[in-house]
N, C-alpha and C positions, 0 to 999 in steps of 0.2 A: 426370580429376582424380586427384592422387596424394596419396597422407596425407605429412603431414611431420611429424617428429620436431618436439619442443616447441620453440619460436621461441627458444630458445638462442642463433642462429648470427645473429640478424639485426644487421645494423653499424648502428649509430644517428648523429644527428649529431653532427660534433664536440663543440658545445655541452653535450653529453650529460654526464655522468659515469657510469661504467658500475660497478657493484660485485658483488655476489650476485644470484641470480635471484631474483623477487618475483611474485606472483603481480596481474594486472591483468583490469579485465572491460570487453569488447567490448560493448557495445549499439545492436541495429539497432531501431527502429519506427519505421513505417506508421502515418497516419491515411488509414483505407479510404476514407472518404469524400472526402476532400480531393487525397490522391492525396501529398501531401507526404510527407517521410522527414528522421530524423535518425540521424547515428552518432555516438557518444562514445564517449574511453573513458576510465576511471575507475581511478583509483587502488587499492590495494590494501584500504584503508580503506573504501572504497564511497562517498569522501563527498565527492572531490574530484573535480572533472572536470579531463583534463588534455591530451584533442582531441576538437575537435569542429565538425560536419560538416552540413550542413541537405543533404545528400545520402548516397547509399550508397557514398561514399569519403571517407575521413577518413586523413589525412598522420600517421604515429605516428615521429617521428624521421626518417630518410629513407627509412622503409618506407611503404609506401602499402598501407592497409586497403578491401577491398573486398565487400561484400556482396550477395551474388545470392539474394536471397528470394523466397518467394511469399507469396500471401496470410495464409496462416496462418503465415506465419514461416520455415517450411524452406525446407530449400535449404543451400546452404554459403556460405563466405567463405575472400576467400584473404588472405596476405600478402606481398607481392613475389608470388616465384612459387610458394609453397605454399600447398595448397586445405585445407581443415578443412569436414567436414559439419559442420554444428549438430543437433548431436548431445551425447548422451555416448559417448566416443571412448576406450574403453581402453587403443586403439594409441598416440593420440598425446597421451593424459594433458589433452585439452581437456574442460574443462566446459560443454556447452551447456544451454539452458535455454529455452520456447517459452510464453509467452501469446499467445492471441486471440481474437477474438470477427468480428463483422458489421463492426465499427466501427474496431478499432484491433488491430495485430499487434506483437509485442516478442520478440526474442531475446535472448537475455543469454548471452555467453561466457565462462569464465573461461580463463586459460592463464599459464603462467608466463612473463616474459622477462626481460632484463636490467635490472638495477634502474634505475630510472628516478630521477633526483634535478634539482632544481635548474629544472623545470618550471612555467612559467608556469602559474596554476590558471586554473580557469575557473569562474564561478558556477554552482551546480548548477542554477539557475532560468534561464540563461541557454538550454536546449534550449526551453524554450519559445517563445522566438521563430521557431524553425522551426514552430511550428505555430500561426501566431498569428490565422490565417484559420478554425479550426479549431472548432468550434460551442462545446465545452469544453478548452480547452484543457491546465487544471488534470487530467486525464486522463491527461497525458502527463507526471506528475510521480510518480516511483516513488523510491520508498527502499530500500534494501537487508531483507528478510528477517531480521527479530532471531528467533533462535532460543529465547530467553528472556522472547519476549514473550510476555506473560500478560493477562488479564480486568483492566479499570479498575477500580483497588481501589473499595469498595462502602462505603456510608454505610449508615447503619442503615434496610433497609428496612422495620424493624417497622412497623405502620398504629399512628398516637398519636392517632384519632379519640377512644378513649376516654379518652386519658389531658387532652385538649384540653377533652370533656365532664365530666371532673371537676373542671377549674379553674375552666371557669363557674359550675357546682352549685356551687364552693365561693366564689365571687364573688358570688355573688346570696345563699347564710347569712351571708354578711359584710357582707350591705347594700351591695357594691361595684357600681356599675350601668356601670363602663366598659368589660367584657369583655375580651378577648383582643386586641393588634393583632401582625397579622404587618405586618413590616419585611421586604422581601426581600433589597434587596443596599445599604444605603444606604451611600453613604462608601467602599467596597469594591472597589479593582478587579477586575476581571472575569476577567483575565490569560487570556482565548481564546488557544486553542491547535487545532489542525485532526490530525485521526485520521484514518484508514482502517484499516475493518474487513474482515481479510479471511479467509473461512473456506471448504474444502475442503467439499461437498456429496457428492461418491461416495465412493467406495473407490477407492484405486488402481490401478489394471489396471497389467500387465507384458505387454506384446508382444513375446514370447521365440522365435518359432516360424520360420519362412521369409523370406525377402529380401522378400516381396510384402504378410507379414500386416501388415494394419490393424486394427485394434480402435476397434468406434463405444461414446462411453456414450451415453446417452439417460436423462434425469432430468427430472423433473418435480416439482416440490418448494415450498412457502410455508416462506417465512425469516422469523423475527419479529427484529424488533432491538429492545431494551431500553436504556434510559438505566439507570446504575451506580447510583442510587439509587431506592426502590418512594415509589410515588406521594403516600405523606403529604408527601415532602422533596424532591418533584420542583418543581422553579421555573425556566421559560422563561429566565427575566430576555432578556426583549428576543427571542431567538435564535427564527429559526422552527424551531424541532426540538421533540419527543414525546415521551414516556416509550414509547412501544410506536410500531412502524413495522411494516407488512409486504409480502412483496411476492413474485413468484413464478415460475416458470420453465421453459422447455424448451428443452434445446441436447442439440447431438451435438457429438462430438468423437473425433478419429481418430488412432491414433501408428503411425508405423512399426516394424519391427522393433526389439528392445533400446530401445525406448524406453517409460517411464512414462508414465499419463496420467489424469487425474483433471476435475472439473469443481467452479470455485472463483465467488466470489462477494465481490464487497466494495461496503461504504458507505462513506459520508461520516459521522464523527460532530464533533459542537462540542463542544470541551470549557469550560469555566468555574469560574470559583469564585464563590459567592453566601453571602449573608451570612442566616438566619434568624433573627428573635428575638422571643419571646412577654412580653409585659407585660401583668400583671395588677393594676388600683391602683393604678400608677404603682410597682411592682413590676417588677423584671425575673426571670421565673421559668428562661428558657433565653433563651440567644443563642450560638447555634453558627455556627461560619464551614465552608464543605466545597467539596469540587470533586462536577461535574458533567461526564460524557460519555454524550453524548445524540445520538440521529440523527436527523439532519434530516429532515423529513417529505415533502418531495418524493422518493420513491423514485425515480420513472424516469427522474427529473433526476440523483440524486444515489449512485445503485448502480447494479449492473451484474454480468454473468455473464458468466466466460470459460472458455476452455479451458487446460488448461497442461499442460507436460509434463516430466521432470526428476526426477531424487530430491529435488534441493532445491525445489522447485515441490510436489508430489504427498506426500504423507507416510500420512495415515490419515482415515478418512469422520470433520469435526466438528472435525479440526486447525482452530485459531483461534490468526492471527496480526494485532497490530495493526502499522502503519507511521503511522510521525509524520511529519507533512505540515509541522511547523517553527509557528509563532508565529504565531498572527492568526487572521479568521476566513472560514471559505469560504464563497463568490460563493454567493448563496441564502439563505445563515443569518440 
C-alpha cells in the first residue's frame, strides 16, 4: 500500500462540474450478523447521499471506491490506485473514523476532493435497503455528530404533589365534591419525533507508542436514562417508554498506534408533546402544553454498546451527544 496525497488529482466524469476542493465522507458498514455491507458517500453537509453501494465498492464519478475492512472496521480503502488506512492520516490530511460492536461495524472517512456539483441525490433512508434482512435495521441509520448538541431542554421537574393536595383541601372548604381531572393530551398532536442518545462511558485512551501497541478498555458500568421532564409531568401518552430506563455493560475495545479510543453507548428515545390540564369546579386552575423525550423501555432491544475510535468519535468520560433520527416514531414505541 502507498499513502496518496489528498484526492486532488482524481478526473471525474464529464457530467461533473469541477470547482474548489470540498471536503466529502466515505462510509463503509458491516451487519456482522448478516454478513451484508453498504458504501456511500455523503456530501459535505452530511445530509445528502450522492453514491451508493450495497457492496464494498461504490463508483464516485469515474473513480471507483474500494474498502477492505475487517471486522471491527480497520483495514484501509483505496481510490483508483491510491490506498488510504482508516485512520487518522496526517500524511495525507484523511479523516478516518471506526465504530463497532459484536453486531455491527462502521467507518467513516472524511477527505477533501473536487467539488462535486450537479449530483443526482440520493435518500438518506435509502442505505437501508442494503440491510433489509437485517433483525434491526433502523441500526444502520446514523446522522452526522452535532457538536452543539446538548441535553432536551427540561420541563419543570419540581414534584406538585403538594401543590395538587392543596387544591383538593381547598375543593372540599368550598363544598366542591368534583376534584381535580387530568386531561392528558386531548386535541393535541403528538408531533413524535425519534432521538439517539449517545454518550462516551470511559475516558479516552491515545495509543502513541510502537507500530504494534494496542490498547484494550474494559468497562463495566449501569447507565440510567431519564425522560426530560421528573415524574409529576411525565405522561406515556400511548409510547411504550419510562421516565427512568437502565441497563449495563462489559466490552473491550482496541486501537492501534496514533489512534484514539474510548467505549460509547446509545439509546432510543421518543420524543412528544402532551397537553396537561387540572380543573377544579369546573375551573380551569393550569393547563400547560410541553414536549417530552423519553426512552423507550425495552433496553436490549433498543440501546446498545460500541467501541469507536477518532478525535471526533472519542472526546472526554460523560461526553453526551444526541442524533435526530427525523419525524415519526420508532419500531417498539
Amino acid at each position: 500500500m502507498r499513502p496518496a496525497p489528498l484526492f486532488h488529482g482524481i478526473a471525474m466524469a464529464a457530467s461533473i462540474r469541477l470547482a474548489e476542493s470540498k471536503s466529502i465522507e466515505l462510509v463503509f458498514e458491516q451487519d456482522l450478523e448478516t454478513g451484508r455491507v453498504a458504501t456511500t458517500a455523503w456530501d459535505d453537509s452530511g445530509s445528502r447521499i450522492i453514491a451508493l453501494s450495497c457492496s464494498d465498492t461504490v463508483q464516485l464519478g469515474n473513480q471507483t471506491v474500494t474498502f477492505h475492512a475487517k471486522k471491527d472496521a480497520s483495514g484501509y480503502f483505496t481510490i483508483g490506485d491510491d490506498t488510504f488506512p482508516i485512520e487518522e492520516d496526517d500524511s495525507t490530511g484523511v479523516l478516518c473514523s471506526r465504530m463497532y460492536n459484536n453486531e455491527h461495524a462502521r467507518a467513516e472517512c472524511i477527505l477533501s476532493v473536487p467539488l462535486i456539483e450537479e449530483l443526482s441525490t440520493i435518500a438518506p433512508d435509502s442505505v437501508l435497503e442494503c440491510f433489509a434482512d437485517s433483525k434491526d435495521p433502523d441500526r444502520f441509520r446514523w446522522q452526522p455528530i452535532d457538536v452543539d448538541s446538548h441535553e432536551p431542554m427540561n420541563g419543570d421537574n419540581g414534584d406538585e404533589n403538594d401543590t395538587m393536595g392543596q387544591r383538593r383541601h381547598l375543593g372540599r372548604r368550598q363544598g366542591c365534591q368534583t376534584g381535580i381531572a387530568q386531561i392528558q393530551w386531548p386535541g393535541v398532536a403528538r408531533n413524535p419525533r425519534k432521538w439517539r442518545r449517545h454518550q462516551q462511558l470511559t475516558p479516552s485512551l491515545d495509543c502513541m507508542s510502537a507500530a504494534t501497541c494496542t490498547t484494550s478498555v474494559i468497562s463495566s458500568r449501569t447507565i440510567t436514562h431519564s425522560a426530560s421532564v421528573g415524574a409529576a409531568k411525565f405522561i406515556s401518552a400511548g409510547y411504550s417508554v419510562g421516565i427512568s430506563q437502565t441497563s449495563g455493560f462489559s466490552l473491550s475495545c482496541t486501537a492501534n498506534r496514533n489512534q484514539r479510543v474510548c467505549v460509547k453507548h446509545w439509546s432510543r428515545y421518543q420524543q412528544y408533546d402532551v397537553r396537561r390540564k387540572a380543573v377544579l369546579c369546573g375551573r380551569t386552575l393550569t393547563d400547560e402544553r410541553y414536549n417530552i423525550r423519553a426512552p423507550l423501555k425495552d433496553q436490549q432491544r433498543h440501546s446498545t454498546h460500541y467501541c469507536a475510535t477518532g478525535t471526533n468519535n472519542c472526546r472526554s468520560d460523560g461526553w453526551l451527544h444526541w442524533e435526530d433520527m427525523g419525524a415519526g416514531v420508532h419500531g417498539g414505541a
